[in-house]
C-alpha positions in Angstrom: 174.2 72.2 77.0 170.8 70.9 76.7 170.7 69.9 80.2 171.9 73.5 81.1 168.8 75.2 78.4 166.1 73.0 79.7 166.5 74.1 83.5 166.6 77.9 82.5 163.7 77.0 80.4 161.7 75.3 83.5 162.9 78.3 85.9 161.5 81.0 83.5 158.0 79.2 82.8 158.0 78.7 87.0 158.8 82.4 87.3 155.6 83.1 84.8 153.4 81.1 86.3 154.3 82.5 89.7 154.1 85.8 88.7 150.8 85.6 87.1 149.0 84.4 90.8 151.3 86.9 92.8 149.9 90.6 93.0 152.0 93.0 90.5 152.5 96.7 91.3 150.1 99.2 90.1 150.3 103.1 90.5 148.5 103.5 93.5 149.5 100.0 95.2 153.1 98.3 95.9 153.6 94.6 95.2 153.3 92.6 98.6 157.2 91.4 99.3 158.2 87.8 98.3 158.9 87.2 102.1 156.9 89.4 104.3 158.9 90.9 107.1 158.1 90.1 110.8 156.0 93.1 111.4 153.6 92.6 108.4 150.7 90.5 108.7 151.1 87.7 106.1 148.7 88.0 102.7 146.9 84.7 104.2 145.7 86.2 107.2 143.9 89.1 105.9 142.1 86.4 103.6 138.7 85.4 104.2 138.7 81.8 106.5 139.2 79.3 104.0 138.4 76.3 106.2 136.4 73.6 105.2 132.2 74.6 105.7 130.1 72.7 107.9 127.7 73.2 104.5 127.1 74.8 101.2 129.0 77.7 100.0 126.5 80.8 98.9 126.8 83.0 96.0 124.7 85.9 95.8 125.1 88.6 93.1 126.6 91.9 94.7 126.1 95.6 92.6 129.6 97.3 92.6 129.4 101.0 91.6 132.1 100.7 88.8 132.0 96.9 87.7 128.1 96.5 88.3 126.3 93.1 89.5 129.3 90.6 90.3 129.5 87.4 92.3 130.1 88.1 96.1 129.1 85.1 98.9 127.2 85.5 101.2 128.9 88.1 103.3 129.2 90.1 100.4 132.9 89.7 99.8 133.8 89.7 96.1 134.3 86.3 94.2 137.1 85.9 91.2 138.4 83.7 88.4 141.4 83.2 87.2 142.2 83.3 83.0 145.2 80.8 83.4 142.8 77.8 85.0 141.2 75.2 82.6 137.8 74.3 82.8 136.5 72.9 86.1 140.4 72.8 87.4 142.7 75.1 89.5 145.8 76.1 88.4 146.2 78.4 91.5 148.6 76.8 94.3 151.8 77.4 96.9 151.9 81.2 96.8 149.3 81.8 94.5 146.6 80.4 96.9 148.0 82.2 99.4 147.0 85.6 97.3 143.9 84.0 96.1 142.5 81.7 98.6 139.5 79.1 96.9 135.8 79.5 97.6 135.4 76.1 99.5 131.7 74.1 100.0 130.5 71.0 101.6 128.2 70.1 99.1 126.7 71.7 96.0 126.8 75.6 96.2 123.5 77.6 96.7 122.5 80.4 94.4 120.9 84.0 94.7 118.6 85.5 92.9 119.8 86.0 88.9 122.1 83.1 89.2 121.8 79.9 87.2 121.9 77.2 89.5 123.2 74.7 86.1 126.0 76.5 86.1 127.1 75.8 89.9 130.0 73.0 89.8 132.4 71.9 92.0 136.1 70.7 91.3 138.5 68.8 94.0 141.8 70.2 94.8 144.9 68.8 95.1 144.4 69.0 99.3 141.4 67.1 99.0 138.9 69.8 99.7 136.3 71.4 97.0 136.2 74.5 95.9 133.0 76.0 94.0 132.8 76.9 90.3 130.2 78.7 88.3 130.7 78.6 84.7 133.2 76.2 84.8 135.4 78.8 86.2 137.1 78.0 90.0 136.0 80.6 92.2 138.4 82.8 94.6 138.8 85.7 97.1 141.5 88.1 97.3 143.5 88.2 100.6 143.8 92.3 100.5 139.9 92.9 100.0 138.9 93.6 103.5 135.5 94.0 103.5 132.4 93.9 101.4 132.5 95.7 97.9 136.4 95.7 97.7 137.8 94.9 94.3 141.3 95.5 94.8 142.0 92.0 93.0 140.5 93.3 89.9 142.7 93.3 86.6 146.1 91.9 89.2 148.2 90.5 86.0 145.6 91.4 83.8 144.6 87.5 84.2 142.0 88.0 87.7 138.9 89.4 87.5 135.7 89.9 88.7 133.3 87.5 87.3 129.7 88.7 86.0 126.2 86.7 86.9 126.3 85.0 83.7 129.8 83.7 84.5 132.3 85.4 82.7 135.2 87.7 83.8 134.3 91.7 83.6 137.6 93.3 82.4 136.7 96.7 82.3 134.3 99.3 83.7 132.7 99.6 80.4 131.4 96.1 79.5 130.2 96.3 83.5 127.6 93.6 84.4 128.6 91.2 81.2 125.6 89.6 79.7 123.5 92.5 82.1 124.7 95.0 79.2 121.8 95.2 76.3 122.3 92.6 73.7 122.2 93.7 70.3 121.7 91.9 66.8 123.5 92.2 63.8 121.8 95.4 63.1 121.9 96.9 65.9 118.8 96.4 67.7 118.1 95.1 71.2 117.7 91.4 71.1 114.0 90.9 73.3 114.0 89.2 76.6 110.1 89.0 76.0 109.8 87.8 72.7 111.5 84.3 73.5 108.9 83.2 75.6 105.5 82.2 74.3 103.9 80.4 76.9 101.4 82.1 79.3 100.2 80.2 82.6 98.6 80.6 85.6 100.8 79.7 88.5 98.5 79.7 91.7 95.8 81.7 93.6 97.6 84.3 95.7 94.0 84.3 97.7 95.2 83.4 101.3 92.5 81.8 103.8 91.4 85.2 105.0 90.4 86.3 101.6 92.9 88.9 101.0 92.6 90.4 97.5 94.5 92.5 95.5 98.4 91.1 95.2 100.9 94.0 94.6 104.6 93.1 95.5 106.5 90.3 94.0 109.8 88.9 94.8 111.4 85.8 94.1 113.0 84.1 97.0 116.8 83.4 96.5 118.4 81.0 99.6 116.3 78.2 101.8 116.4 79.2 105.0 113.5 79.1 108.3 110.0 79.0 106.1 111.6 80.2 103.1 112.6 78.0 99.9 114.9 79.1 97.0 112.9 79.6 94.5 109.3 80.1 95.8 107.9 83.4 95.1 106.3 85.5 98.0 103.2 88.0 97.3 102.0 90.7 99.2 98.1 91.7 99.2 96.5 95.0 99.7 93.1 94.9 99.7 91.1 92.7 102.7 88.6 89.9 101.5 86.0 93.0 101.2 88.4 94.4 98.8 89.2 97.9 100.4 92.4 98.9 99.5 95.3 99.8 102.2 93.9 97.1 104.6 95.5 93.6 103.3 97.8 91.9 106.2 98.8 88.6 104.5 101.9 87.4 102.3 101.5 84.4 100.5 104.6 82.1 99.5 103.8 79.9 96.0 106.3 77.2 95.1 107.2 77.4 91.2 104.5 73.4 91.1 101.9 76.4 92.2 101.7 75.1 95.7 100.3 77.9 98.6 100.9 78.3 101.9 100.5 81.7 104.2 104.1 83.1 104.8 102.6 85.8 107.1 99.7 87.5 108.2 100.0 90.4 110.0 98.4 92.8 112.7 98.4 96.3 113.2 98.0 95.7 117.5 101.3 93.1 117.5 103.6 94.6 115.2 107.4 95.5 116.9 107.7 99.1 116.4 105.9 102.5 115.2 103.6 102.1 111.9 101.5 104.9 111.6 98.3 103.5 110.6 99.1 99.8 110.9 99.0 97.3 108.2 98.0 97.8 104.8 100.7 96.0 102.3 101.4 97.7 99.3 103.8 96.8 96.6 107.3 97.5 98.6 108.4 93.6 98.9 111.8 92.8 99.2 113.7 89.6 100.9 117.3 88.9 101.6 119.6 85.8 101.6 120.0 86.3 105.1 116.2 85.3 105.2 114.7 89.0 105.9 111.7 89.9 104.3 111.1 93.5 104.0 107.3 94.8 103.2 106.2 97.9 103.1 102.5 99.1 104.7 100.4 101.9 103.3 97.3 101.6 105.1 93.8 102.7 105.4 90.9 102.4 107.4 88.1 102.5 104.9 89.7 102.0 101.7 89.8 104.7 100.6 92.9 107.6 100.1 91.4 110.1 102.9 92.1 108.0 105.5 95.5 107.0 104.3 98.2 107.3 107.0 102.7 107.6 106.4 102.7 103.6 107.1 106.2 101.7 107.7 108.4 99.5 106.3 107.9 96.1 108.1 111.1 94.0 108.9 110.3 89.9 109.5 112.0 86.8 109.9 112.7 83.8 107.7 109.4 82.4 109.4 107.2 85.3 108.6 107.5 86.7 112.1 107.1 90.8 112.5 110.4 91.6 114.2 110.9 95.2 113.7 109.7 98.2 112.0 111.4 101.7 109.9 109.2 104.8 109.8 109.8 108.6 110.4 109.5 111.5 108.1 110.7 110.1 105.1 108.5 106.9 105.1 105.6 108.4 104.1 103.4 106.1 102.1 105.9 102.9 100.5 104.9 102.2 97.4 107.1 100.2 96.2 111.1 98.5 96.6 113.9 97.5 95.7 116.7 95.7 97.6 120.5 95.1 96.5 121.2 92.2 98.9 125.4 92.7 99.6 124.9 89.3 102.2 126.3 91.4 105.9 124.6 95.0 104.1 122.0 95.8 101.7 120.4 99.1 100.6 116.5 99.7 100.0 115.1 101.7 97.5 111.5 102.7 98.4 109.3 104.7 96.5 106.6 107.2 98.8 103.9 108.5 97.7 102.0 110.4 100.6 104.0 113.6 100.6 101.1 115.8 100.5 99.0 114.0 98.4 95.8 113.5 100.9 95.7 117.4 101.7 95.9 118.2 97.3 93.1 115.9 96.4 92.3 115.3 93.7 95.4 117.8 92.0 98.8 116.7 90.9 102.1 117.5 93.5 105.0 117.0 92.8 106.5 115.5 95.9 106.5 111.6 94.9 110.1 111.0 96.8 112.8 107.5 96.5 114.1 106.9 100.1 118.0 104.9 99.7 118.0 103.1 103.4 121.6 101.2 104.0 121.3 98.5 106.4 124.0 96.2 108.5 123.0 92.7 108.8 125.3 90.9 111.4 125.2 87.7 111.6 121.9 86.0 113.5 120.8 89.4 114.2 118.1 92.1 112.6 119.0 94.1 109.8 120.3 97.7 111.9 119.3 100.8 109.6 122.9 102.9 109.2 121.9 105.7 107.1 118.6 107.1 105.4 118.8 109.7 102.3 116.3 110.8 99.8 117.8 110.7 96.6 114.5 112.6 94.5 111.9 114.1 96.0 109.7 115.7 93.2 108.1 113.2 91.2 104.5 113.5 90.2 101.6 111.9 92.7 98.2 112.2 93.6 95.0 110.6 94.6 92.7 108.5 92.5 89.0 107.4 93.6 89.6 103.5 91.6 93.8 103.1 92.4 93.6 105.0 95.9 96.6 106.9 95.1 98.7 106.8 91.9 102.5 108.3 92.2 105.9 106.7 92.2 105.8 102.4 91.5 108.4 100.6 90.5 112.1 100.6 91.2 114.6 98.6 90.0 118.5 98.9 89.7 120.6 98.6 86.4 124.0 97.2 86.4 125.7 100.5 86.0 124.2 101.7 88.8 121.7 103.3 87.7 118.5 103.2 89.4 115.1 103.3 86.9 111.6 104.6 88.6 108.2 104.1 87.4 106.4 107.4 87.2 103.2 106.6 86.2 101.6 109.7 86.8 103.5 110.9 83.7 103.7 108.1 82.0 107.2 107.8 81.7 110.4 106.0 82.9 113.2 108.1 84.9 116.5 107.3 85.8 118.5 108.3 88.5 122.5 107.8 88.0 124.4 106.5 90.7 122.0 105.7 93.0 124.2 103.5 95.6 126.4 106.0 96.3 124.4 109.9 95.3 125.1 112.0 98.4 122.3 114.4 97.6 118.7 114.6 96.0 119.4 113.8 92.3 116.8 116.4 91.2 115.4 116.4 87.9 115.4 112.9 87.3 116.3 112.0 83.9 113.3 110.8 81.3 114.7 107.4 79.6 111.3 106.9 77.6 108.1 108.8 77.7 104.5 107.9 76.0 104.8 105.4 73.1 103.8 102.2 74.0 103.9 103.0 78.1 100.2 103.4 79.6 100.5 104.5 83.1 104.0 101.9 84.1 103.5 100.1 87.1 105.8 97.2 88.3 109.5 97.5 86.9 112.2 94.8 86.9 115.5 94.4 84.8 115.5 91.6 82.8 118.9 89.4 82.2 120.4 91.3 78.9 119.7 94.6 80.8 116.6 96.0 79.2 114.1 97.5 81.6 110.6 95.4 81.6 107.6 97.3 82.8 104.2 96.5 83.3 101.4 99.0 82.6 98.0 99.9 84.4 95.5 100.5 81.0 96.1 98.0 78.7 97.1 94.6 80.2 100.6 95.3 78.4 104.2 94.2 79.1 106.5 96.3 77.4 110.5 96.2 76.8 112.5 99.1 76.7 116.7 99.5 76.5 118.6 102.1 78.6 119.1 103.8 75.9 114.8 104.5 75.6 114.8 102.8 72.5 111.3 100.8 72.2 112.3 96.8 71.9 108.7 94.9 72.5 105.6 95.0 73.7 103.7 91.7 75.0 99.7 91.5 76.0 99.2 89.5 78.7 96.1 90.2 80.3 93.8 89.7 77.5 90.9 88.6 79.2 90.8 92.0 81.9 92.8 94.6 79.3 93.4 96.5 81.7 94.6 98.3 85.6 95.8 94.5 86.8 99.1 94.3 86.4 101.4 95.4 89.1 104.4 93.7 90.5 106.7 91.6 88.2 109.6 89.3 88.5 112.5 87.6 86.8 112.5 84.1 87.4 115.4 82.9 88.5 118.2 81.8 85.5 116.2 84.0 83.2 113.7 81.7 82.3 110.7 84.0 82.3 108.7 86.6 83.8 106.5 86.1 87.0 103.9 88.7 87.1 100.8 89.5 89.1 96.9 89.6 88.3 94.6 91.3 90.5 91.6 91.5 88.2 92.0 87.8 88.5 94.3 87.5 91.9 96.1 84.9 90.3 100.2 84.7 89.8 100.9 84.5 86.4 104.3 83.0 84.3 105.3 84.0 80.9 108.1 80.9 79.8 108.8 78.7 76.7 
């Protein structure tokens, strides 16, 4: 009788353990059959190739519309755990891997920007082969996601799920992006990014050889690749070494030890493709995993904002080499950018500022417009534009004799997919909902926070716990703010100059600081422990 108790017993814990890595039924979606018929593509074959890489595995942080930034690799296709495995060890084999084939590496795996590289492990599975973790957790596909930003393996047994950048599973649409959500104490207010970090440096000189003046953009760079190295931060200038604006041509790259090298400089007689104008790099700076860097020009002859043209968006390669160029009508002027890097796709967010501006001088229109561009990246090819839509089109700019022009700055996405805009002209921040997937001009963009401790917002980033950080033109001030508007800090920075210096700003990568940029000084700057 024993005997006859204990094999029941092992056949139901089997049958468990089976079930839990096999897809369950859901209302809209059958189980897959235990033995697929003849005519039915096995669940194996529809998975990503699971063979052993020829080198590290990539993890990049993807934005999905309902679940917010998750872990995709690097051609975007979305990454799991599993609740049932134990620390640093699969659980998931037989027909379980078949459903759930491992995230395999040849070495130690490489991460994107907002990932923390300590957290990148690697466990051996029973076939000999390794298979990436972050967290601690095993990392897997799903064999019926098809293509990038599918999630159909989301919530299967209600032990699979998508996992967040700080390496937990997201269970639900509402705690979407994990630790990306604003933290809150005890009392209910927002726990500061800013306020842990107390030390403020000077990282480098962003002065090329030339003499460009003036840095602007900011981006941290997340995969080696050509010129490029993880971790180095690239800076755009604006101004030429006699400091007119709308005429800088250089990018500089500075290694987090302050080292400096020239990433680019460009020309307006060699570049690939229409730029009305030429070359005058403004704050648009974006660059992608695949080892694209994206800058936008807004240039000038003279300096000043009469002989401002529309400009371009400037696509170039891992070795700072001008391969091709966006422009038409609804590039006019690129402020400023954001990019959500989705490894074979990303979408730009640019902000444009030229929309009648010149021809108002010096009054206010309301015409300030954020361009969404979705691009295809095939593999060791350019970055091919699919679609272009402009998702607000009357936010405040004009002219101004000391800035040029002031209108539209920073752009940054939240982890609900909401998109957050500098509008400095009135001294607020706006929010657009939905912005990856808005099929129309949102209109009246909603005001988040307006006046208090904001003087004329310039650069915009999100900061790890999902409070918006912003840097403003007037008083050499960083401040914090939570979706929700409510005021959490505010941190001088640029005592010495007080004020119209701060522009582009940066998160450095595993939430470790803020890079930011100085052009009363033209230095980068890092705020840290």
């Amino acid at each position: 009788m024993k005997s006859k108790y204990l094999i029941v017993s092992l056949f139901v814990a089997l049958t468990i353990m089976v079930s839990a890595c096999a897809p369950q039924a859901t209302p809209t979606q059958a189980p897959p059959p235990t033995t697929a018929p003849a005519t039915q593509a096995d669940p194996a074959s529809q998975a990503p190739a699971v063979a052993t890489p020829s080198g590290p595995a990539m993890v990049n942080v993807g934005m999905n519309a309902t679940f917010g930034s998750i872990l995709v690799d690097d051609k975007g296709m979305t990454l799991y755990l599993f609740t049932n495995d134990t620390p640093n060890t699969s659980t998931c084999y037989g027909k379980c891997a078949t459903y759930w084939p491992d995230l395999l590496t040849n070495g130690n795996a490489v991460g994107g920007a907002g990932l923390d590289s300590s957290k990148f492990g690697t466990t051996t599975r029973t076939d000999g082969t390794t298979q990436v973790t972050y967290n601690s957790w095993p990392l897997y596909y799903f064999a019926k996601d098809k293509q990038p930003g599918d999630v159909t393996g989301q919530g299967v047994t209600n032990n699979w799920f998508v996992v967040s950048p700080s390496g937990d599973a997201i269970k639900s649409a509402a705690q979407a992006g994990g630790t990306q959500t604003p933290s809150t104490s005890a009392t209910g207010a927002s726990s500061s990014y800013l306020d842990q970090f107390k030390t403020l440096g000077v990282v480098a000189s962003t002065v090329p050889a030339n003499g460009d003046v003036n840095p602007y953009g900011i981006v941290v760079v997340g995969a080696t690749t050509g010129n490029l190295v993880q971790g180095d931060v690239l800076v755009s200038n604006f101004n030429n070494s006699g400091n007119l604006q709308g005429t800088g041509t250089t990018i500089v790259q500075i290694a987090p030890d302050g080292t400096v090298k020239q990433f680019a400089k460009l020309s307006s007689g060699n570049l690939p493709g229409v730029c009305p104008g030429g070359v005058g790099l403004s704050t648009a700076l974006s660059v992608l995993n695949s080892g694209w860097v994206i800058v936008g020009s807004l240039p000038t002859k003279d300096g000043t904002s009469a002989t401002a043209k529309a400009g371009c968006l400037i696509v170039l390669n891992s070795k700072g080499q001008a391969m091709e160029t966006l422009s038409g009508p609804e590039i006019n002027g690129p402020w400023d950018m954001t990019a959500v890097d989705n490894g074979t796709t990303a979408t730009l967010f640019v902000t444009n500022v030229l929309n009648g501006t010149v021809a108002a001088s010096p009054n206010v229109v309301n015409k300030g417009t954020v361009l969404r561009i979705n691009l295809s990246i095939p593999t060791g090819k350019m970055p091919h534009e699919d679609s272009r839509l402009v998702i607000a089109s009357d936010l405040p700019e004009k002219t101004d004799p000391a800035a040029m022009v002031v209108g539209p700055t920073g752009v940054a996405l939240g982890s609900d997919g909401t998109l957050y805009v500098a509008d400095t002209v009135q001294n607020r921040i706006a929010s657009i909902p939905n912005a990856l997937t808005v099929t129309s001009d949102a209109g009246s963009e909603t005001t988040v926070m307006s006046g208090g401790d904001l003087n004329n917002p310039l650069g915009l980033t999100i900061a790890p716990n999902g409070d918006i950080l912003v840097a403003n033109a007037q008083d050499g001030n960083l401040v914090e703010i939570n979706p929700a508007g409510a005021h959490v800090s505010t941190r001088l920075v640029d005592a010495p100059i007080g004020a119209g210096t701060l522009f582009g700003l940066a998160v450095v990568p595993g939430g470790q600081g803020l890079y930011f940029v100085d052009d009363g000084i033209n230095e980068l700057a890092l705020l840290n422990k």
